[in-house]
C-alpha positions in Angstrom: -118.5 243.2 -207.2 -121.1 240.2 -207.4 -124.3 241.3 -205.3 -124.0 238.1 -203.4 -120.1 239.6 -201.7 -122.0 242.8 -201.2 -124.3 241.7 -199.3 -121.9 239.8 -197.1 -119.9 243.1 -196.8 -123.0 244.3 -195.4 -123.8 241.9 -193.2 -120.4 241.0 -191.9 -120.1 241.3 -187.9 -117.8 242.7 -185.6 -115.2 240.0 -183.5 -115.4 241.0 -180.2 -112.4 240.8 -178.2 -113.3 241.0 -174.4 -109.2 240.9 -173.2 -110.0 243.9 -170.6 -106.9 245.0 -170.7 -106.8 245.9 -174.5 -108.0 249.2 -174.6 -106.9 253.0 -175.2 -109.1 254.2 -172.7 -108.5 254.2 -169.0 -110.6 251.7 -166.5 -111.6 254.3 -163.9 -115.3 254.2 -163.4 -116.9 251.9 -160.1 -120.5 251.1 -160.0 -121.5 254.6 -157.9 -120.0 256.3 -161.6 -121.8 254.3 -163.8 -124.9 254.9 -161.6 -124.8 258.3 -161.1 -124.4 258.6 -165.1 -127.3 257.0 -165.8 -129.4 258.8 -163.2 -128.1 262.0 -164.6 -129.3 261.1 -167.9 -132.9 259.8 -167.0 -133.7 261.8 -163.9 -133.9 265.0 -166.1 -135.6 268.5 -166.1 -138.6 265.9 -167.2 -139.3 265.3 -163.2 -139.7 269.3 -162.6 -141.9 270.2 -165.8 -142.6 267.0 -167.8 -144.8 265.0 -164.9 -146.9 268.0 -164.3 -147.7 268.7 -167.4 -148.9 264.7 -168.0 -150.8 264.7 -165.1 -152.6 268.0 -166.0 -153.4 267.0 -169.1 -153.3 263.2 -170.2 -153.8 260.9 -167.3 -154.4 263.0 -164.3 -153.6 261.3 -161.2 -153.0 258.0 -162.5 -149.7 258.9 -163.8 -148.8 257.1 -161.4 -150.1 253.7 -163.4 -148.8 255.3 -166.6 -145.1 255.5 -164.8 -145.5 251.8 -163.4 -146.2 250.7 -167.3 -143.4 253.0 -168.5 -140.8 252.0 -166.4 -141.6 247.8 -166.8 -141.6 248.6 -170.7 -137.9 250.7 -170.4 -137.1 247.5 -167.7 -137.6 245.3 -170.8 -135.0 247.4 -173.0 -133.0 247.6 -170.0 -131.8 244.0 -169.0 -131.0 243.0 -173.0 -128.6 246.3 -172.6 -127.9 244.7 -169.5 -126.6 240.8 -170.9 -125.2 242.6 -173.8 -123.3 244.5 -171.1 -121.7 241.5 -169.2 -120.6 239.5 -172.5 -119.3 242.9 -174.6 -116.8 245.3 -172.8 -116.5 247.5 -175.6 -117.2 250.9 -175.7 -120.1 252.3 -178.6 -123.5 250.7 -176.5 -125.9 249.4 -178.5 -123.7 250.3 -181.5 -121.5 247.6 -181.3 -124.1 244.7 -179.8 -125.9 245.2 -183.1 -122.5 244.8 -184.6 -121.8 241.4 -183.2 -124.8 239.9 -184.1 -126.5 241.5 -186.5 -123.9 243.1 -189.0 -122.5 246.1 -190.2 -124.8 247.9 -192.3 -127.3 248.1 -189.3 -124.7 248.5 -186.6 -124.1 251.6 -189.0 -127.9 252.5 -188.6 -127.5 252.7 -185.4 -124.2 254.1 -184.5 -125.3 256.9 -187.1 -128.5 257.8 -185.6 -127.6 257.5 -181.5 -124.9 260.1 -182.9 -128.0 262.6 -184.1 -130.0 261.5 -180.7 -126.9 262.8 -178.4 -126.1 265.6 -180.6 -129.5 267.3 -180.4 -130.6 266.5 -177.1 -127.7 268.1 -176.1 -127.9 271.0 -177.9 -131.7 271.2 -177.0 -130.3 270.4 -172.8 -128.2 273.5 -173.4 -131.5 275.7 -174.4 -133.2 274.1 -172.4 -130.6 275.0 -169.4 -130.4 278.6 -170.6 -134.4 279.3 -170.3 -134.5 277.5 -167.3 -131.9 280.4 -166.1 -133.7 283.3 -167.9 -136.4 282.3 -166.1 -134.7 282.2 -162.9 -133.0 286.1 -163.5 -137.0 287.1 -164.8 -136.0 287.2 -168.2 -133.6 289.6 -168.5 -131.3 287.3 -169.8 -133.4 286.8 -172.8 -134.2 290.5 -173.1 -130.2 291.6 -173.3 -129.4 289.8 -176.5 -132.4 290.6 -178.0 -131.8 294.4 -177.0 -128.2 294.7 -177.7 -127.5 291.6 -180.1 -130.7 291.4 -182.2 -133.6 288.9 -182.8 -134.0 286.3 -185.6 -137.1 286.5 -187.8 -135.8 283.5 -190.2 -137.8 279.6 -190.2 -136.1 277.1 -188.6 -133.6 279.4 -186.2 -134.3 280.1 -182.5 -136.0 283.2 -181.8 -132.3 285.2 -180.4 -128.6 283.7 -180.7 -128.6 282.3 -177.5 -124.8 282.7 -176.3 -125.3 281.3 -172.5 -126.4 278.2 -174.1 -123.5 277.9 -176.4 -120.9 278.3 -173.2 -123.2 276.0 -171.1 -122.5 272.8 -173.5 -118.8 274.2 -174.1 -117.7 274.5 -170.4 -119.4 270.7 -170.1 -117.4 269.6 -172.4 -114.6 271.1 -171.3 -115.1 268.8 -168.0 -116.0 266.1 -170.2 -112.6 266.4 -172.1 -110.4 266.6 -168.8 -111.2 262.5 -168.5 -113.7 260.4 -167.4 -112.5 260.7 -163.8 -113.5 263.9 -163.7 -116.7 263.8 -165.2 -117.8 261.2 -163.5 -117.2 263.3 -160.3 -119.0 266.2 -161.6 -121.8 264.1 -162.5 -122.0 262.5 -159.2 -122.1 265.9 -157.7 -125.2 267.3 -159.5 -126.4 263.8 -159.6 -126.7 263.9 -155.2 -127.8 267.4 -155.0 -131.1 266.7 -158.1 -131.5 263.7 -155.9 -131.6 265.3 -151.8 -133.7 268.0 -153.6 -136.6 264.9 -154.8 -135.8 263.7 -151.2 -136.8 267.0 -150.1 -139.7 267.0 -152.0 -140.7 263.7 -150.8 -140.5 264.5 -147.1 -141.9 267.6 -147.0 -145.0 267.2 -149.5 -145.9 264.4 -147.2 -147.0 267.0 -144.5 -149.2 268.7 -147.4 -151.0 266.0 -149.1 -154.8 265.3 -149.5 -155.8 262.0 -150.2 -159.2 263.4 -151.6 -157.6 264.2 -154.6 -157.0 260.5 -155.4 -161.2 259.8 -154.0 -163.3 258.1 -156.9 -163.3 257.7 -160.3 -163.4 260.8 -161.9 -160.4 262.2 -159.8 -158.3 259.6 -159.8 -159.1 258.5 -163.4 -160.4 261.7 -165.4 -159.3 260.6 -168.8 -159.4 256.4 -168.3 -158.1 253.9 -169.2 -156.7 255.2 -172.6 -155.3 258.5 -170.4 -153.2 255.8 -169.0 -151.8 254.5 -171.5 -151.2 257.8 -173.7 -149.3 259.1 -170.7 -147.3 255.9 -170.4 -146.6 256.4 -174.0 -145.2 259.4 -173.0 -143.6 258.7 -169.3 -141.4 256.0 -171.3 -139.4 259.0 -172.8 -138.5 259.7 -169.3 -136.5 256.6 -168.7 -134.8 257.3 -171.6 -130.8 257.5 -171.5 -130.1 254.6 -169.2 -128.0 253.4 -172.3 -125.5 256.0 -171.6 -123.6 254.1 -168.8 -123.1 250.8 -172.1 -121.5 253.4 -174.1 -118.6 254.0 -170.9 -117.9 249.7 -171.0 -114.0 250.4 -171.8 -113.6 252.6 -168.8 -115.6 250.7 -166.7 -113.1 248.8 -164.0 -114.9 244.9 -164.1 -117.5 246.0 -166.6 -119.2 242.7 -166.5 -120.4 243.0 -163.5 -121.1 246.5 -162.6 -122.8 247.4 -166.6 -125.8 245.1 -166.0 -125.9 246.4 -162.0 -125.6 250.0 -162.9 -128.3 249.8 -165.2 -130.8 248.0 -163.1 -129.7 250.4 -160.1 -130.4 253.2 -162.2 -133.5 252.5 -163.9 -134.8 251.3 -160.4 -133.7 254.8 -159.0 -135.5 256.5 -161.8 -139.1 254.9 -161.2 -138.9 255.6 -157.8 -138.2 259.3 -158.2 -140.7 259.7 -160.9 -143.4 257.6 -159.2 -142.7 259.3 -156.1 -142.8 262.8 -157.3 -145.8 262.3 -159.5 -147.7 260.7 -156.4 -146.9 263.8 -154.1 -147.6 266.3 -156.5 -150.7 264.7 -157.6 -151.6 265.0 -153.7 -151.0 268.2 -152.8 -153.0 269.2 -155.8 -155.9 268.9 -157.8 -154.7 267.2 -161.5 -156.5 270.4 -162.9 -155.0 272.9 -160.9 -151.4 272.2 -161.4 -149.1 274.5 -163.6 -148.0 273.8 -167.0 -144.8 275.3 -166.6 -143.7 275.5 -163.2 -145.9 272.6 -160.9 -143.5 272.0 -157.9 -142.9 275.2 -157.2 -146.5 276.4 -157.8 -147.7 273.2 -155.6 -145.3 274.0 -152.8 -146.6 277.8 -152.9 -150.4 276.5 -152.9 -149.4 274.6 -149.8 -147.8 277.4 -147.8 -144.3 276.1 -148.3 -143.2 279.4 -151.0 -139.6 279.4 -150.4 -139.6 275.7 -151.4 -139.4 277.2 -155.1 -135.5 277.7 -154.1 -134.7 274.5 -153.7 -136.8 273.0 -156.5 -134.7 275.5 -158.7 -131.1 274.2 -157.6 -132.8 270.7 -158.2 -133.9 271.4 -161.7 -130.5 273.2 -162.8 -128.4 270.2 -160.9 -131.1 267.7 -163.2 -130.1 269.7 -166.3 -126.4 269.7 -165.9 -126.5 265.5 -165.3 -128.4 265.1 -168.3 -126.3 267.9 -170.2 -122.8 265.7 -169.1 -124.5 262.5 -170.0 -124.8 263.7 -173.3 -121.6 265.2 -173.9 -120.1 262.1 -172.3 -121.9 259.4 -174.7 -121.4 260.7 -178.1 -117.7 261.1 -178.7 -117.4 257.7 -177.0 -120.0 256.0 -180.1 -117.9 258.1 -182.2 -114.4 256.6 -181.0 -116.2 252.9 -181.4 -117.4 253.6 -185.0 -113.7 255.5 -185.9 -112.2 252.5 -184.5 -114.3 249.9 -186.9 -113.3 251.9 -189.9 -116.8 253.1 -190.6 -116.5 257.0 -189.3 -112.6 258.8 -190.2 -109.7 257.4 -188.6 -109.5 260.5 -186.8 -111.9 260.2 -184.2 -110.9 257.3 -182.8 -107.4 259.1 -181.7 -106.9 259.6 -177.9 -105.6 262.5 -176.4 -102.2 260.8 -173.9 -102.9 262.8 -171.6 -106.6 262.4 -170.3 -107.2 258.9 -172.3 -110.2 260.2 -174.1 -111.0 260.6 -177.7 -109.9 264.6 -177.7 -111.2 265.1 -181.3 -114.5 263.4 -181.1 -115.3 265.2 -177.6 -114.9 268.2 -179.3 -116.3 267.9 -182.8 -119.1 266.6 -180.5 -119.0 270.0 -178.2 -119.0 272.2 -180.7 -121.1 271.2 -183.2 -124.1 270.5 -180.3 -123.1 274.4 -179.2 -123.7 275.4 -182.9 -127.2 274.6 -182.5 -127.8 275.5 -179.5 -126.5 279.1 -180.4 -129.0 279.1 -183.3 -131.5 276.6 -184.1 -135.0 276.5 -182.8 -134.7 272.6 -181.7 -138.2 272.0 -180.4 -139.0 270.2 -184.4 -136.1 268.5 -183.9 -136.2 267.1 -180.7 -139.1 263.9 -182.0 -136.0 263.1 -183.9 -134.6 262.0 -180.8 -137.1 259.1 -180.5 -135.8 257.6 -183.5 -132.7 256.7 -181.9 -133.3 255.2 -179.0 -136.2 253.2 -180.0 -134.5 251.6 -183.1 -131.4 251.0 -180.9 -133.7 249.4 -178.2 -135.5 247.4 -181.3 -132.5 245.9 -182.2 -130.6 245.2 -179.2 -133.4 242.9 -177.9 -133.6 241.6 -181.6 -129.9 240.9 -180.7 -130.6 239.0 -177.7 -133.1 236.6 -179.3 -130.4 235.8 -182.1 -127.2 235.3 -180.5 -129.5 232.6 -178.5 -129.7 230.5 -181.7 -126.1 231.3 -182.7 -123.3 228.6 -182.8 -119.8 229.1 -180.7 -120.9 231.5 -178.2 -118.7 231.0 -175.2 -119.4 231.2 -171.7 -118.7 234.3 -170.0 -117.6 234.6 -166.3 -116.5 237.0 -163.5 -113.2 235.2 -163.4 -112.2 234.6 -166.9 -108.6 235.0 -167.1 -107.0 236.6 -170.2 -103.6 236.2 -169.3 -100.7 234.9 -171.4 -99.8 231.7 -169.0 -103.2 230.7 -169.2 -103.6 230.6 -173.3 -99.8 229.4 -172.8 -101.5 226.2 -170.6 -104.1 225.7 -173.7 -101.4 225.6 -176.1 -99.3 223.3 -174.4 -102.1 221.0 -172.9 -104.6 221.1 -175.3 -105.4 219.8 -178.5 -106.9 222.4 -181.3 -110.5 221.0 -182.2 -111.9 223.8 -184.4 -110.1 225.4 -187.9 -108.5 228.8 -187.3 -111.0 230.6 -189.6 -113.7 229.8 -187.4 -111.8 230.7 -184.1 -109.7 228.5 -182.3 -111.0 226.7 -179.2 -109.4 223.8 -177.3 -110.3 220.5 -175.6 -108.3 218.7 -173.2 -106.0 215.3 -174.5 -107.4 213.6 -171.9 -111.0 213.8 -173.3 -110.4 213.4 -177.4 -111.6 209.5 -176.8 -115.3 210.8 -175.9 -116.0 212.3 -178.9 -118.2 210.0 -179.9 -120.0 210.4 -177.1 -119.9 214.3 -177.4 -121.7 213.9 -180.7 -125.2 213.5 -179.2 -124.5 216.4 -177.2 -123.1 218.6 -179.9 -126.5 218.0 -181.8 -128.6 219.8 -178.7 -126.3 223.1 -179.6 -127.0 225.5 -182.2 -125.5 224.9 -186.3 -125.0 227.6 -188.9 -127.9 225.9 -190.6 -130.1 225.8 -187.4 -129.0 229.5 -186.7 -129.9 230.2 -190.1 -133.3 229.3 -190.1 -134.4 230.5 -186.4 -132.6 234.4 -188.4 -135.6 234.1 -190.9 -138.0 233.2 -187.9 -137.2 236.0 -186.0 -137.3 238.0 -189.0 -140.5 236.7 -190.3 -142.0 237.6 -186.4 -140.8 241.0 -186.9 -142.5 241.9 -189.7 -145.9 240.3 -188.6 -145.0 242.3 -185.6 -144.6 245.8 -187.2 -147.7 245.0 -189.2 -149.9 244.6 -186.6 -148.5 247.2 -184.5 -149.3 249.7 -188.2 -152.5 247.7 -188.0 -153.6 248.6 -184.4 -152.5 252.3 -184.9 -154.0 252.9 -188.1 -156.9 250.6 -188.4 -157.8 249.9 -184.9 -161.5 251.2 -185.7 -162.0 249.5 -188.9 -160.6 246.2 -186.7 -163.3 246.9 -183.8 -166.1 247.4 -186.8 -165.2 244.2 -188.1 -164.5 245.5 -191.4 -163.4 242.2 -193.6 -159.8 243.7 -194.8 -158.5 244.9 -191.2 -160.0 241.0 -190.0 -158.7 239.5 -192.7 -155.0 241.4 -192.3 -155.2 240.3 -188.8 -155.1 237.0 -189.2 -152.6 236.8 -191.9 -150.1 238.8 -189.3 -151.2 236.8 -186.6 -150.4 233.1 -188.5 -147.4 234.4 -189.7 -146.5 235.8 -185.9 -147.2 232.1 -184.8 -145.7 230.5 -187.3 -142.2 232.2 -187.3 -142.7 231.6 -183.6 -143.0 227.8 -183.4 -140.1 227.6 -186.2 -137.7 229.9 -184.2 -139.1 227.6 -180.6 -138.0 224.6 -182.6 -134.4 225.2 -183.2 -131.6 224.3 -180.9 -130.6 227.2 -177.9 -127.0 228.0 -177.1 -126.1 226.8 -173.4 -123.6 229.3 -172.9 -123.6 231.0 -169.2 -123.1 234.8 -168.8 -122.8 236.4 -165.0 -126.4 238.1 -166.5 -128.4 236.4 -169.3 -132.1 237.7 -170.3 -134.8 235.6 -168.3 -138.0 234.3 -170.1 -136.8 233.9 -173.4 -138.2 234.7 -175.5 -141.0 236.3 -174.1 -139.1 239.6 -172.9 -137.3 240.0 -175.9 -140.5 240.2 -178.0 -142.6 242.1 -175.4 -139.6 245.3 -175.6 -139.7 244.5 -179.7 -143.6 245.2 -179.8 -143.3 248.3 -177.2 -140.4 249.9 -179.0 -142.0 249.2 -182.5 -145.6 250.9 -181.3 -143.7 253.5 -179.9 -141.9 254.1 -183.5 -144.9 253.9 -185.6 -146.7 256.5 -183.3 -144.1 259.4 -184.3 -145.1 261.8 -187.4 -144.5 261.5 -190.5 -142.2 264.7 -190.6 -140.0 262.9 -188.4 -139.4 259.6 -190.7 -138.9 262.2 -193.1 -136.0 264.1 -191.5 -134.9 260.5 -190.0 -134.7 259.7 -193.9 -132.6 263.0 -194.7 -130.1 262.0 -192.0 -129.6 258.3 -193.5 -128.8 259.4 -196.9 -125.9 261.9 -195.3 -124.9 258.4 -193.5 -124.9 256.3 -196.0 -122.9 258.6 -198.9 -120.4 258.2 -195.9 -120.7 254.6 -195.4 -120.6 253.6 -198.9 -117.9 256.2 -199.9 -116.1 255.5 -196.8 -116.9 252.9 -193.8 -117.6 250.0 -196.2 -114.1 250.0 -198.0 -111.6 251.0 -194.6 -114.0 248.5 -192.4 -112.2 247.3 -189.8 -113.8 243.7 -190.3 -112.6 243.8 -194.0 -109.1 244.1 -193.5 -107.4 240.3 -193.5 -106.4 238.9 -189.8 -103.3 236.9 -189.6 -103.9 233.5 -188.0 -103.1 233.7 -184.6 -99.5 231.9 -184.0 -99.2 229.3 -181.4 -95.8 230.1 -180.7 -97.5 233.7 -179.5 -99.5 232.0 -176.2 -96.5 229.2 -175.5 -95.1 230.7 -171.9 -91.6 232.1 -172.2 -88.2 229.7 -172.4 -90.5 227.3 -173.5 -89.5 226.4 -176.9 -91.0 227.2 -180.2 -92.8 224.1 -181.9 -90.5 222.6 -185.0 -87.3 223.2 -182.9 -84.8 220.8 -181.5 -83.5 221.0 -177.1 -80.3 220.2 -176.8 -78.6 220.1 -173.6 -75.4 222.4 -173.3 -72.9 222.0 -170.4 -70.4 224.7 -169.4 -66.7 223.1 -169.6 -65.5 224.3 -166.1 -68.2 222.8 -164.2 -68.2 218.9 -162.7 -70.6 216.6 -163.5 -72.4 217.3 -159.8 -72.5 220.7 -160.9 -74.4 220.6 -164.1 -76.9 223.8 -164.2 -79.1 222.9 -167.4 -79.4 225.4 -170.0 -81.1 225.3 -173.9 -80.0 226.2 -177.3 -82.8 226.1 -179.6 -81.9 224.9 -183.4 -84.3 224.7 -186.4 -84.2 221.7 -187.7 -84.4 222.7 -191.2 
């Protein structure tokens, strides 16, 4: 194999078909589904432990700012998920965007490492779930298996085999496997009940504030300017998981419209419950006096309101089930999208009749994140989780900013019918304009005597060679990018002490920022109209490039490491696997005219002739057709 094919085996990308009714899975899931789903995932257990904890010790009171900041830089991720999710209606999420623009081997990346991200953060949700019971009961949960079962001594395993955790993420997916109906219902259960109990919050921790607490500098900004921004930092992890509700496209009835919505909704929802809770807590009580583990229900107890801890407790196990069925509900659906493409075993992308889900994926999915929850301390695992969901939100707005410069994309709309007559009414009115290797489009008879003047038109739209160089633009702006995000992280004092290498290296990155910019600015845009398109381009598409890449180069070095483990065990399996039973590689058949033409119409190449029944007159002379090949 010449280098040259395998590179082009690497880089090949996915054909989307968008026919909404070509699909295993069952369209069952409205916009309040979707919603709820994506709530669940980013309104977690974070609210009830994480915001104190941030407040208390990183940006005091103004985590309020560092949530504003937060949720603008997951708003930038969120509406390239959210074009992505009006012009691709195929299940797999950010999986299969970066497959239709940027190729296989990172769609692979991706696919492969958002399975890792579910995987533990559901296993961890299930531990996670368990203490939060324990805690609950006083520990004697904890204490019976240690007592009667035993304790583990060993590096690297939790410190008891935690068996409620295990059947916590079992009987989830249990639901999860019983359809999407059903989940979604569960969800949307849990989902209302975490969010009356924030409403509760809200309302009565209003009657208990004291807007000293926010007086003056020092209270409202004890660790400045740079507190901010290290809790935003961290605050972004809470809006985390809005991608979920992409992953559900297939099952989604008029995904075009409700993804993008949904998404929005929920990441709209999300700030204001985090913003809101974080302002009311930080109220009630001093930044410095709040609890590490426990600060609602220690707040509410401060201000006379102890029974308040009851409610706050069905809140934060209703927060951990949406997140735990979030999930659950994701990963078997990447898992069916990458089985389907060839690039994970065949297996997993069979669907269970019954239910329409992918049975086997749901619970190879189930199991395995039981299996660690049973035994595996997670809590070095869990940074893993960033790795995941930032690349995927790297390259889906990378995405965005290519298929911009790329030729043939079509408009997408609300309306677009995918029905036989009308492909039938393009066949028989239309003339084919473009080869059938490169897709085939039609243009009315009427119109084939403007070409000429289409020409000057056609030279405003995007070429292979025009998309080609704004590729290498964008790529040459992504690497100045990660540089001087490495740059700021790493050498920000040597930068501010005007040492001569960290000036110097700033100015390369910055021309070579600049120049890939102008370059990319220069080439022709595609004019194609989706029912949502990314505003400001290319502005927001960079801005969530450099926030997701800063965000990356912050994590330890432990964690590229393990992140580096995982990608060899993905690629023995794409190389000795995916690459070869690709979906992508297998030879498509040209699609046949005769397929679209609407029936008793006649296929092309035959003859009509008129046949008359010998009893009837000539008054009475029903016309029928016999159809001869003239060869």
């Amino acid at each position: 194999m010449s280098l040259i094919r395998f590179l082009r085996l690497l880089t090949r990308k996915k054909v989307i078909d968008n026919d909404l009714s070509n699909s295993q899975l069952r369209r069952c899931l409205d916009l309040f589904d979707l919603t709820s789903i994506g709530v669940g995932a980013t309104v977690g257990a974070g609210l009830y432990v994480v915001t104190g904890q941030i407040a208390r010790d990183v940006a005091g009171p103004a985590i309020v700012l560092s949530f504003f900041i937060a949720a603008v830089a997951a708003f930038l991720s969120g509406i390239c998920y959210a074009e992505f999710g009006c012009r691709v209606v195929k299940a797999g999420s950010a999986y299969v965007y970066t497959y239709s623009s940027l190729g296989e081997i990172w769609a692979f990346i991706i696919g492969w490492n958002m399975i890792l991200e579910y995987v533990i953060g559901t296993a961890s949700l299930g531990r996670a779930s368990s203490e939060y019971i324990d805690s609950i009961a006083g520990g004697v949960i904890r204490k019976f298996f240690i007592e009667n079962i035993g304790a583990f001594n060993v590096s690297g395993l939790g410190s008891y085999p935690d068996f409620l955790a295990f059947i916590l993420v079992l009987l989830v997916s249990m639901i999860v496997a019983s359809g999407a109906k059903h989940s979604a219902v569960f969800n949307k259960c849990v989902t209302t009940v975490n969010m009356l109990v924030i409403i509760f919050v809200l309302a009565v921790g209003l009657f208990h504030v004291n807007p000293g607490n926010w007086v003056g500098r020092q209270q409202f900004l004890p660790f400045g300017v740079s507190g901010v921004l290290a809790g935003a930092a961290s605050c972004f992890y809470c809006f985390v998981g809005f991608d979920v509700i992409a992953t559900a496209s297939e099952e989604t009835i008029n995904p075009k419209r409700v993804i993008p919505l949904s998404i929005m909704l929920c990441l709209v929802i999300s700030f204001l419950a985090y913003f809101g809770v974080a302002s009311i807590l930080t109220l009630m009580v001093s930044y410095d006096k709040l609890d590490k583990f426990a600060p609602l229900p220690e707040a509410f107890k401060a201000a006379g309101v102890p029974a308040a801890k009851y409610v706050i407790a069905v809140g934060g196990l209703c927060a951990l089930a949406g997140s735990l069925m979030s999930g659950i509900f994701a990963v078997p659906r990447i898992m069916y999208s990458m089985a389907s493409d060839g690039l994970l075993f065949k297996f997993f992308a069979r669907i269970y009749e019954r239910t329409n889900v992918p049975l086997i994926s749901i619970t190879f999915a189930g199991v395995l994140s039981a299996l660690l929850a049973l035994l595996l301390d997670l809590k070095q695992l869990v940074e893993m989780l960033s790795i995941g969901t930032l690349l995927a939100y790297t390259l889906v707005s990378i995405s965005v900013l290519v298929l911009r410069f790329q030729p043939g994309v079509e408009d997408v709309d609300y309306d677009e019918d995918t029905s036989s007559s009308v492909r039938s009414y393009k066949v028989i009115c239309c003339q084919k304009m473009l080869p059938e290797s490169k897709g085939t489009e039609y243009k009315p008879l009427e119109s084939v005597a403007d070409d000429k003047n289409q020409e000057i038109k056609a030279s405003e739209e995007p070429s292979t060679s025009t998309s080609h160089i704004a590729n290498a633009a964008i790529s040459l702006q992504v690497v100045g990018l990660t540089g001087f995000c490495a740059l700021l992280i790493a050498g920000w004092g040597d930068l501010g002490d005007g040492e001569a290498w960290a000036v110097f290296t700033a100015v390369f990155l910055g021309i070579l920022i600049i120049f890939g910019f102008v370059v990319m600015q220069l080439q022709p845009k595609s004019k194609a109209r989706f029912p949502f398109k990314v505003p400001c381009i290319p502005w927001l598409p960079i801005a969530s490039v450099v926030v997701n890449l800063f965000l990356l180069l912050k994590l330890s070095v432990w964690t590229w490491v393990r992140f580096g483990v995982w990608m060899i065990v993905g690629f023995v399996i794409y190389f000795g696997y995916g690459i070869r039973n690709s979906a992508e590689g297998i030879p498509k058949q040209d699609t046949n005219d005769n397929d679209f033409i609407l029936q008793g119409t006649p296929p092309v190449g035959q003859d009509i002739h008129q046949v008359q029944p010998s009893h009837t007159t000539d008054e009475e002379k029903p016309l029928a057709a016999s159809f001869s090949d003239p060869s």
